[in-house]
RODO-2510 file (C-alpha; in nm, 4 decimals, decimal comma):
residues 399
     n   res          X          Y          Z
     1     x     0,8956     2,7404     0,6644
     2     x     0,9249     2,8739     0,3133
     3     x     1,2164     2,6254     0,1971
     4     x     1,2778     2,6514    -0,1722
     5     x     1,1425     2,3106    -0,3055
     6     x     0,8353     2,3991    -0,1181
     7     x     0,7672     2,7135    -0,3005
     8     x     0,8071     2,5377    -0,6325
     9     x     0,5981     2,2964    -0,5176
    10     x     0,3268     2,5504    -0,4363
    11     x     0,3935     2,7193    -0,7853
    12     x     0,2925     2,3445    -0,9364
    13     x    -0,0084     2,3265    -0,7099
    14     x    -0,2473     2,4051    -0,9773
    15     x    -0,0955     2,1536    -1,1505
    16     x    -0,0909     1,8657    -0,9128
    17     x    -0,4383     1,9094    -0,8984
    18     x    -0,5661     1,9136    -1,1590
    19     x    -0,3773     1,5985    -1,2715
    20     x    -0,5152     1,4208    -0,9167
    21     x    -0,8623     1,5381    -0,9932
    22     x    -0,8596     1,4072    -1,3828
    23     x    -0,7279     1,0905    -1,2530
    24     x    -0,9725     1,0473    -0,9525
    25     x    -1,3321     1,0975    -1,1861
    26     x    -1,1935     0,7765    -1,3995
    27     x    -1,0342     0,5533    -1,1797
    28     x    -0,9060     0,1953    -1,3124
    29     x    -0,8188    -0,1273    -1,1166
    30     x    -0,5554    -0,3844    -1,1306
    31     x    -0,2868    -0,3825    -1,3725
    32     x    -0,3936    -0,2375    -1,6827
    33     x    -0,4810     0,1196    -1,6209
    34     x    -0,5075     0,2649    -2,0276
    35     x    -0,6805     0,5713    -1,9636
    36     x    -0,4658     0,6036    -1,6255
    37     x    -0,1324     0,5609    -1,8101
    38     x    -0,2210     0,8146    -2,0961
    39     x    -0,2828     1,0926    -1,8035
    40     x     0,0410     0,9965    -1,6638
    41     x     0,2353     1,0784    -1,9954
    42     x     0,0615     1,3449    -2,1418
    43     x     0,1072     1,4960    -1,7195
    44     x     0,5194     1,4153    -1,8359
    45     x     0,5216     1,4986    -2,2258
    46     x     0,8054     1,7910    -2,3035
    47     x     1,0039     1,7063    -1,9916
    48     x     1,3552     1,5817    -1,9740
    49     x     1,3015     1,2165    -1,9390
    50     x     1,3952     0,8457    -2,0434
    51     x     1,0662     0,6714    -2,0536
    52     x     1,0310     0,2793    -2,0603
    53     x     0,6639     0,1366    -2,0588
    54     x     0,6124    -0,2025    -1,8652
    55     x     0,5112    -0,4664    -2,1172
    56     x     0,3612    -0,6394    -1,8714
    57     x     0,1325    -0,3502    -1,6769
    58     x     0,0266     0,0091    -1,7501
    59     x     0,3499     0,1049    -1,5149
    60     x     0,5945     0,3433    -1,6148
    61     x     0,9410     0,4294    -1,5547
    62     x     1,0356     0,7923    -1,6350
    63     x     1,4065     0,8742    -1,5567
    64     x     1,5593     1,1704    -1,4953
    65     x     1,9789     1,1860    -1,5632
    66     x     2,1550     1,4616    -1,4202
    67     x     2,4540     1,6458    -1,4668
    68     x     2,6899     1,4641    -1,3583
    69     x     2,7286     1,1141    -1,2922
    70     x     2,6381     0,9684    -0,9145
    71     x     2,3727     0,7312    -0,7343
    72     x     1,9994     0,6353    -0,8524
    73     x     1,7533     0,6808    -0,6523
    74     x     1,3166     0,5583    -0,7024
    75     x     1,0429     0,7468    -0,5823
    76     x     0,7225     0,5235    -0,6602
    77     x     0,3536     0,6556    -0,7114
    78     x     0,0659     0,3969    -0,7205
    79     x    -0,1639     0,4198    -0,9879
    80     x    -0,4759     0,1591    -0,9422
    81     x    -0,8128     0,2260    -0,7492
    82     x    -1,0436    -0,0098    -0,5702
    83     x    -1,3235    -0,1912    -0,6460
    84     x    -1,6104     0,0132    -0,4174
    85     x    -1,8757     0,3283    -0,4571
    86     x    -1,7330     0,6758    -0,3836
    87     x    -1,9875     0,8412    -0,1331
    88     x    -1,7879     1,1679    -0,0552
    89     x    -1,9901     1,4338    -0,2752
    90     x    -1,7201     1,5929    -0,4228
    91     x    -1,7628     1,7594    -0,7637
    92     x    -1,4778     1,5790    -0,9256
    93     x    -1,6070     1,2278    -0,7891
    94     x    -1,5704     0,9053    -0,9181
    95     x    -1,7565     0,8661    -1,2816
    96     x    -1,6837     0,4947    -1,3181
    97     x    -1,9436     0,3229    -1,2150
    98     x    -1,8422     0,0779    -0,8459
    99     x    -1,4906     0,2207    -0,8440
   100     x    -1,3058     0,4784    -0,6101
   101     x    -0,9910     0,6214    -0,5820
   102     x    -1,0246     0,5655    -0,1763
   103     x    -0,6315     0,5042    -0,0468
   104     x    -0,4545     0,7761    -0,2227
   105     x    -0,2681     0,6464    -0,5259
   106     x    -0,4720     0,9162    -0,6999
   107     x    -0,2828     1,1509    -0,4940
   108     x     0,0300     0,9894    -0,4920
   109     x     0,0597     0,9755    -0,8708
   110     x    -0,0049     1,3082    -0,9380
   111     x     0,2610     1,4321    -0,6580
   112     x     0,5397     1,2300    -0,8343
   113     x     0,4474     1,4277    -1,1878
   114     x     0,4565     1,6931    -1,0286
   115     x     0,8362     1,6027    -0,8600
   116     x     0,8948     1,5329    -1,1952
   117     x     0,8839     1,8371    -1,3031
   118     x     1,0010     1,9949    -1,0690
   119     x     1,3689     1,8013    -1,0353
   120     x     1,3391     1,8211    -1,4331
   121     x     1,3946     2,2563    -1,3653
   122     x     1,6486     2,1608    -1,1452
   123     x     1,8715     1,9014    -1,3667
   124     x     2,1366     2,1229    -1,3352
   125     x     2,1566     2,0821    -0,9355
   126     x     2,1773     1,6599    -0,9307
   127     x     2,4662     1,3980    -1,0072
   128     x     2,3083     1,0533    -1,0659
   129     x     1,9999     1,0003    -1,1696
   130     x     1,5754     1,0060    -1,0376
   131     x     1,3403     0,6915    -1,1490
   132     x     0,9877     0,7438    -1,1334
   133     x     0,7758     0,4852    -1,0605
   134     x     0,4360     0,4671    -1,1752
   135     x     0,3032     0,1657    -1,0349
   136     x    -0,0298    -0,0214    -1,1051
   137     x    -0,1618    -0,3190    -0,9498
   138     x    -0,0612    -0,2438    -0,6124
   139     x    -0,4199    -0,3115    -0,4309
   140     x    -0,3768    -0,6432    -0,4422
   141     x    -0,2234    -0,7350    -0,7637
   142     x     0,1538    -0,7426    -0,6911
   143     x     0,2284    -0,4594    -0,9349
   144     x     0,5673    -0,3430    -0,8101
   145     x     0,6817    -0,7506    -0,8272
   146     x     0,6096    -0,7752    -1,1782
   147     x     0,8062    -0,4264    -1,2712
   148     x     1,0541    -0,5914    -1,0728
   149     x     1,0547    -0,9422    -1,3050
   150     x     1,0714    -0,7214    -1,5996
   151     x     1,3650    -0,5814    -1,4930
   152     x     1,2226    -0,2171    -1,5410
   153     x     1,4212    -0,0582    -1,1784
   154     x     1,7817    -0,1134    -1,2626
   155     x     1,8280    -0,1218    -1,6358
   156     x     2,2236    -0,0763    -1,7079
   157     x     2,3259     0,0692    -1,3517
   158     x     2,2073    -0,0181    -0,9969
   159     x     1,9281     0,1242    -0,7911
   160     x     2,1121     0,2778    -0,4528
   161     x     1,7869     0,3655    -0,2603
   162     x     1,4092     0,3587    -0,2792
   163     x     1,1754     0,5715    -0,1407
   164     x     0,7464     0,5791    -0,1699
   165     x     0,5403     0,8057     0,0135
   166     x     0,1434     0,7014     0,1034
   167     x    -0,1310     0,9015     0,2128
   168     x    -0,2347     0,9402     0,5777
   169     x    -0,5439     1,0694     0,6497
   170     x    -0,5022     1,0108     0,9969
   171     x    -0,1989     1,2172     1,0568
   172     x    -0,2142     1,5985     1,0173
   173     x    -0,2082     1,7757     0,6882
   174     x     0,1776     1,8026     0,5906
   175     x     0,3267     1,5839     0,8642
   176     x     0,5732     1,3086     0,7378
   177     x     0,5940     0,9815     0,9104
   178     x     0,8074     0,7032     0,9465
   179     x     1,0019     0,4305     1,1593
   180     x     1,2890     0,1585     1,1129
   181     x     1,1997    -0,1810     1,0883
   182     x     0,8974    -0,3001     0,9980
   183     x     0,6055    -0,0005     0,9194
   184     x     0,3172    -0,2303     0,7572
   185     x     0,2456    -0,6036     0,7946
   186     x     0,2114    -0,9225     0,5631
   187     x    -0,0990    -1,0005     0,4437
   188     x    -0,2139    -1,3669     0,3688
   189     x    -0,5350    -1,5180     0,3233
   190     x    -0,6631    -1,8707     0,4476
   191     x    -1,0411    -2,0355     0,2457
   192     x    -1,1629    -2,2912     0,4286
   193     x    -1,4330    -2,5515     0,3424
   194     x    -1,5662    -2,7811     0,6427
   195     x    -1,7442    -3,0571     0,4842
   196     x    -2,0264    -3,2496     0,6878
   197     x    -2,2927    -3,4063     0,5639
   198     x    -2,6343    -3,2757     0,5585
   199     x    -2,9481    -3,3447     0,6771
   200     x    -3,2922    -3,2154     0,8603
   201     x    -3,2571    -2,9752     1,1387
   202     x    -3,4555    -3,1755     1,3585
   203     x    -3,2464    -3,4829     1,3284
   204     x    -2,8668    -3,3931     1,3486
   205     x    -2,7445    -3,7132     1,4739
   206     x    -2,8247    -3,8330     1,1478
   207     x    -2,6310    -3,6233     0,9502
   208     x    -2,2545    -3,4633     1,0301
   209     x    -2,3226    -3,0809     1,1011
   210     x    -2,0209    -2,8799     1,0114
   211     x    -2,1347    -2,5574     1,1413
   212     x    -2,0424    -2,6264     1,5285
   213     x    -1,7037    -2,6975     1,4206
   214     x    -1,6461    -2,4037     1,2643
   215     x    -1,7711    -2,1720     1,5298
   216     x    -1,5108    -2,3590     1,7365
   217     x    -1,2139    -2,3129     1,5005
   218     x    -1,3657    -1,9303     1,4776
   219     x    -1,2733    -1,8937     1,8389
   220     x    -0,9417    -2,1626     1,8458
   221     x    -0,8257    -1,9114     1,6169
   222     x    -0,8064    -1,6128     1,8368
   223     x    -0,6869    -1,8255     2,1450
   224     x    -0,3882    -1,9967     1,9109
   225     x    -0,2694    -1,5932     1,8023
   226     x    -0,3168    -1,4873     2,1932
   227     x    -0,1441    -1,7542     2,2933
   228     x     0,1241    -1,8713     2,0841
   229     x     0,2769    -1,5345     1,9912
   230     x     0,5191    -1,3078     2,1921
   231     x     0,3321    -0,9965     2,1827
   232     x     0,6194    -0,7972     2,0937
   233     x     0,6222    -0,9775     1,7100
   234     x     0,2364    -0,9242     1,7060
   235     x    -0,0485    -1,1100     1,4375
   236     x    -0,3147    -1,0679     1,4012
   237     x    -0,6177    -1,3502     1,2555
   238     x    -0,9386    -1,2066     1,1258
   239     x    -1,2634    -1,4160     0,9887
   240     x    -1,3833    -1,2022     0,7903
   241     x    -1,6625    -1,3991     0,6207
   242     x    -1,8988    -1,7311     0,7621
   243     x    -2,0986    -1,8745     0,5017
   244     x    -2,3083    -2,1989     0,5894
   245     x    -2,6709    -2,3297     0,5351
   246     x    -2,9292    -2,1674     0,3953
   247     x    -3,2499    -2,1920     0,6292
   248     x    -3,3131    -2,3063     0,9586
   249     x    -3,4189    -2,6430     0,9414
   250     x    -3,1155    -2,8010     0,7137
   251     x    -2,7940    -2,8570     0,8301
   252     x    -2,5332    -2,7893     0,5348
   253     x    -2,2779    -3,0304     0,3966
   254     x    -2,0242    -2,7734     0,4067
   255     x    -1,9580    -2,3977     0,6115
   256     x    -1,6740    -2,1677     0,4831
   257     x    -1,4522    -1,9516     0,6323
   258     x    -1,2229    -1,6540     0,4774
   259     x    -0,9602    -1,5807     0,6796
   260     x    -0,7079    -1,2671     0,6394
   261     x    -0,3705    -1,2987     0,8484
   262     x    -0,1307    -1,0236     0,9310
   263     x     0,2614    -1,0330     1,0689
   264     x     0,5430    -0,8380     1,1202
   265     x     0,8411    -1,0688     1,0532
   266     x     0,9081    -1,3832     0,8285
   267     x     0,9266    -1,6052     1,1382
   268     x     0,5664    -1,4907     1,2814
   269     x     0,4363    -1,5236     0,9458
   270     x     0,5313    -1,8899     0,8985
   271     x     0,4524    -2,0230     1,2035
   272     x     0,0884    -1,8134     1,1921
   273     x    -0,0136    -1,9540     0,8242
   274     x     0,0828    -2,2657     0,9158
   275     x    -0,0428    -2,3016     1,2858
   276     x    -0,3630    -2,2040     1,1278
   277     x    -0,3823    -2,4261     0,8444
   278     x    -0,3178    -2,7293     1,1156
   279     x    -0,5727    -2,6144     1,3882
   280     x    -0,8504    -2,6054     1,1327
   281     x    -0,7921    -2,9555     1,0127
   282     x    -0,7214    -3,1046     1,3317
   283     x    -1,0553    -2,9624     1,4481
   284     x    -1,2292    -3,0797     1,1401
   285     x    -1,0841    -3,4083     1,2419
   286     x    -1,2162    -3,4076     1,6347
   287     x    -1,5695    -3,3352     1,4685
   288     x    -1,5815    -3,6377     1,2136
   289     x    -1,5212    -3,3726     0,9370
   290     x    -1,2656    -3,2890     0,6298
   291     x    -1,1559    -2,9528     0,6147
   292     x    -1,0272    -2,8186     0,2535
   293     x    -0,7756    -2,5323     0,3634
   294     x    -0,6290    -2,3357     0,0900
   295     x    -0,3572    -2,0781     0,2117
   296     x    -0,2844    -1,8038    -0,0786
   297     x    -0,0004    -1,5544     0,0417
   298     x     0,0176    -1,1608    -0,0087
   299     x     0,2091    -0,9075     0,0027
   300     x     0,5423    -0,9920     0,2561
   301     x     0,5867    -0,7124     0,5311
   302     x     0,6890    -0,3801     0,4317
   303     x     1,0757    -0,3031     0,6254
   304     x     1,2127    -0,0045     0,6199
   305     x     1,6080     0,0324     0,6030
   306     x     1,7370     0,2439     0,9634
   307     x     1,9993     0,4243     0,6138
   308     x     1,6276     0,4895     0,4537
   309     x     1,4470     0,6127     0,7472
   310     x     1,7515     0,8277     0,7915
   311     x     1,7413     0,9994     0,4638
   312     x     1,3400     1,0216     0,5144
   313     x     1,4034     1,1776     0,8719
   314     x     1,6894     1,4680     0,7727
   315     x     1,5108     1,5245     0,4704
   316     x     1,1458     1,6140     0,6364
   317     x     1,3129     1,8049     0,9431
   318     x     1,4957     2,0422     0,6907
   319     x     1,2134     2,0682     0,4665
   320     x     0,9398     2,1137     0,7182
   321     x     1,0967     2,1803     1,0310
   322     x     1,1714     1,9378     1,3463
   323     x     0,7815     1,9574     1,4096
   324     x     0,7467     1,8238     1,0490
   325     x     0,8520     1,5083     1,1452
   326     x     0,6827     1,1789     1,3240
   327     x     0,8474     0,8705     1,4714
   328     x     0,5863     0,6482     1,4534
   329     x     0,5971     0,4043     1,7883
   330     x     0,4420     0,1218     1,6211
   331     x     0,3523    -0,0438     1,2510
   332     x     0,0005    -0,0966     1,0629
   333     x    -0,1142    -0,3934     1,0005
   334     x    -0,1781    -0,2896     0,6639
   335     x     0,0127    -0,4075     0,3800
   336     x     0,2178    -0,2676     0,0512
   337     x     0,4272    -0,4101    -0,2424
   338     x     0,6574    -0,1486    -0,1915
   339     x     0,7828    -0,4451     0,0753
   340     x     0,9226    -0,6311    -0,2585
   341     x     1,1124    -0,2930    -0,3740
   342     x     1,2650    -0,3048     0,0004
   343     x     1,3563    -0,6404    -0,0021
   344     x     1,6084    -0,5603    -0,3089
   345     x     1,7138    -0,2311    -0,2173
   346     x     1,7915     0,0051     0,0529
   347     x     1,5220     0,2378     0,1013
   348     x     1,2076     0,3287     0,2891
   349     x     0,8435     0,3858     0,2895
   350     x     0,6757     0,7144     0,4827
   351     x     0,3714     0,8667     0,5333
   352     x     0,2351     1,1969     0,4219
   353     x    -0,0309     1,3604     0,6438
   354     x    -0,3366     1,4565     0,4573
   355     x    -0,5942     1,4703     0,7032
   356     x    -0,7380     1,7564     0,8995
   357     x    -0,4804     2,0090     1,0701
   358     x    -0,6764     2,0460     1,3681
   359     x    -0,7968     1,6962     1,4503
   360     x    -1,1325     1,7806     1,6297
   361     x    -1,2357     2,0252     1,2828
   362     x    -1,3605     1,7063     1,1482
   363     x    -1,3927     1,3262     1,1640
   364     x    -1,1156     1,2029     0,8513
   365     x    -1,2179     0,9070     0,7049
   366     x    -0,9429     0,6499     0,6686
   367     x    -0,8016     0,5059     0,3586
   368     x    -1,0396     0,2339     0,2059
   369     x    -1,3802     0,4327     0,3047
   370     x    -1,6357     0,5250     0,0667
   371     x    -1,5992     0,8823     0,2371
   372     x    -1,2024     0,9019     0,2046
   373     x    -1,0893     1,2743     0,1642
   374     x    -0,7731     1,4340     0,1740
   375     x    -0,6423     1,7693     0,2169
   376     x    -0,5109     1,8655    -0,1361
   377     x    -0,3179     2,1464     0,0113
   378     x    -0,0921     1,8685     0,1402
   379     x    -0,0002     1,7279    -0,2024
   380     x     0,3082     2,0440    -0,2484
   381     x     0,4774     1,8993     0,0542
   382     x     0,4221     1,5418    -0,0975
   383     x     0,5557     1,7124    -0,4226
   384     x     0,8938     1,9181    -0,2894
   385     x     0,9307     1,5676    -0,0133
   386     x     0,9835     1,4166    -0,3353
   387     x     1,2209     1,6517    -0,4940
   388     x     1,4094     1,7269    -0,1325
   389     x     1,4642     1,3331    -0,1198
   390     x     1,6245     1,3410    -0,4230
   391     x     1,8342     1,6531    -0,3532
   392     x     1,8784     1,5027    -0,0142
   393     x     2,0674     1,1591    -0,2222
   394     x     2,1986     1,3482    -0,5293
   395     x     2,3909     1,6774    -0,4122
   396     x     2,5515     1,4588    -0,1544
   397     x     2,8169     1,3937    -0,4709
   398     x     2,8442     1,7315    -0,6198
   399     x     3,1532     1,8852    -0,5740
***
């Protein structure tokens, strides 16, 4: 299709690009992104825009007033990196030393400049207002919580809607997807400490071995989610780190467990972080043992609003035709502080496709690998998805 916004989009590619590329050789982490932010503005300086800095963070809201008065809607781009070691070989890789711009943000920040600009040509066209939303601090950090504190997405008028769009390597190059309810899980992490006492290997009824307890709590774990959970509001426990002894012939006073649980709902959540908490102590107990068990919650799950998936649907079918569009079947178990945004305002969260078009051309590494790649032809359709999602909310008031 050769809609409009995707054209100007296209015209801007050169742009986006460049601005991902700059901003994926120096990638930052957590919530104070200097270098990051300076990109960012120098990406917006000369446009028509209200800027407010976070005092807090490196974030940025950039606002865009149109014509005529009308609604407000956010489009959010994530900013931060993770802590790992690109290995993709590209010639604009990583130059900072153990960090990668591996889920997208790169990406997603420069396609929201790039909307920027574009809806900035088009001021004429919208009644209400666009909020850009450079977020850091989202890997982990609560970023989008603590713009939210300062106050930084409503300032004078209310926020009607709120949109973010994340890279998908997995899906097609291009293809937006989406689905009411919830699309990514909570994330919560359990550290456990099972304390024993230690002693020689050759002697263990002398001492209080807390590494057969643990293996058993390892496995109680994955028979309490089975087993306790209606399937159709699905958890999911995994151990991702044992750590106990350190040679064969001493049993250790203590073995540790970290734990990462996932859930779709508030309910499941609950019941999960504390089911766990209680099985690990009471098997602790059984053994003769204490068990320290320190829950520390995440991010809660990401729900999308059926009004927001709505807007995200019409808006993706007209833009990229009805093949454009995919109703995902079920959630990730992946997690997002966009869920705080949605848990104030109407709104959604969608995927953009940015993986191979033809899915046996190559294997696509996923978000999070030290191989992650994209398909930076995709970024214009992240760019006029933007903009039509604006158009889509804005021109429904002109008159």
């Amino acid at each position: 299709m050769n809609h409009p916004l995707l054209e100007e989009a296209r015209a801007l590619q050169s742009r986006t690009v460049a601005l991902r590329r700059e901003i994926h050789r120096h990638p930052e982490l957590g919530l104070d992104l200097p270098r990051t932010r300076e990109t960012v503005l120098d990406s917006l300086a000369g446009l028509d825009l209200d800027l407010v800095l976070s005092k807090e963070t490196s974030g940025i809201i950039a606002t865009l007033r149109g014509e005529r008065p009308g609604p407000s809607i956010l489009l959010r781009g994530d900013m931060d990196a993770l802590p790992m070691t690109e290995d993709t070989g590209l010639d604009f890789a990583s130059e900072e030393t153990g960090r990668m711009h591996s889920c997208g943000h790169d990406a997603h920040t420069a396609m929201l400049a790039s909307a920027a600009a574009l809806l900035c040509q088009r001021r004429s066209d919208l009644a209400g207002s666009v909020r850009f939303m450079f977020q850091p601090g989202e890997e982990g950090w609560g970023g989008a919580k603590i713009m939210l504190e300062e106050g930084l997405l409503a300032p004078g008028d209310e926020l009607d809607v709120a949109f973010a769009l994340h890279v998908r390597p997995e899906f097609p190059a291009g293809v937006i997807g989406c689905r009411t309810g919830p699309i990514l899980a909570a994330a919560d992490t359990v550290l456990v400490r099972i304390i024993g006492q230690g002693g020689h290997g050759s002697a263990p009824h002398d001492a209080a071995d807390p590494i057969p307890a643990t293996c058993e709590a390892v496995q109680a774990i994955q028979s309490f989610v089975t087993r306790r959970f209606n399937v159709f509001d699905p958890v999911v426990a995994t151990v991702g780190r044992i750590q106990a002894g350190t040679t064969n012939n001493i049993i250790p006073e203590s073995a540790e467990l970290d734990i990462t649980l996932r859930s779709l709902s508030d309910k499941s959540r609950d019941r999960l972080c504390e089911g766990i908490q209680q099985l690990i102590e009471q098997i602790a107990a059984a053994h003769g043992l204490q068990a320290e068990v320190k829950l520390k919650r995440g991010y809660p799950p990401t729900i999308n609003h059926a009004s927001g998936v709505a807007i995200i649907e019409k808006t993706a079918k007209a833009l990229l035709g009805e093949h454009g569009y995919i109703e995902m079947s079920e959630p990730l178990m992946a997690s997002e502080d966009f869920s705080y945004v949605l848990q104030q305002y109407r709104g959604a969260f969608a995927f953009l496709g940015v993986g191979a078009v033809n899915e046996k051309e190559k294997e696509t590494a996923p978000c999070h690998s030290n191989r992650m790649m994209i398909d930076e032809d995709a970024m214009a359709i992240g760019v006029a998805m933007h903009a039509a999602l604006a158009h889509q909310v804005l021109q429904q008031n002109n008159t």
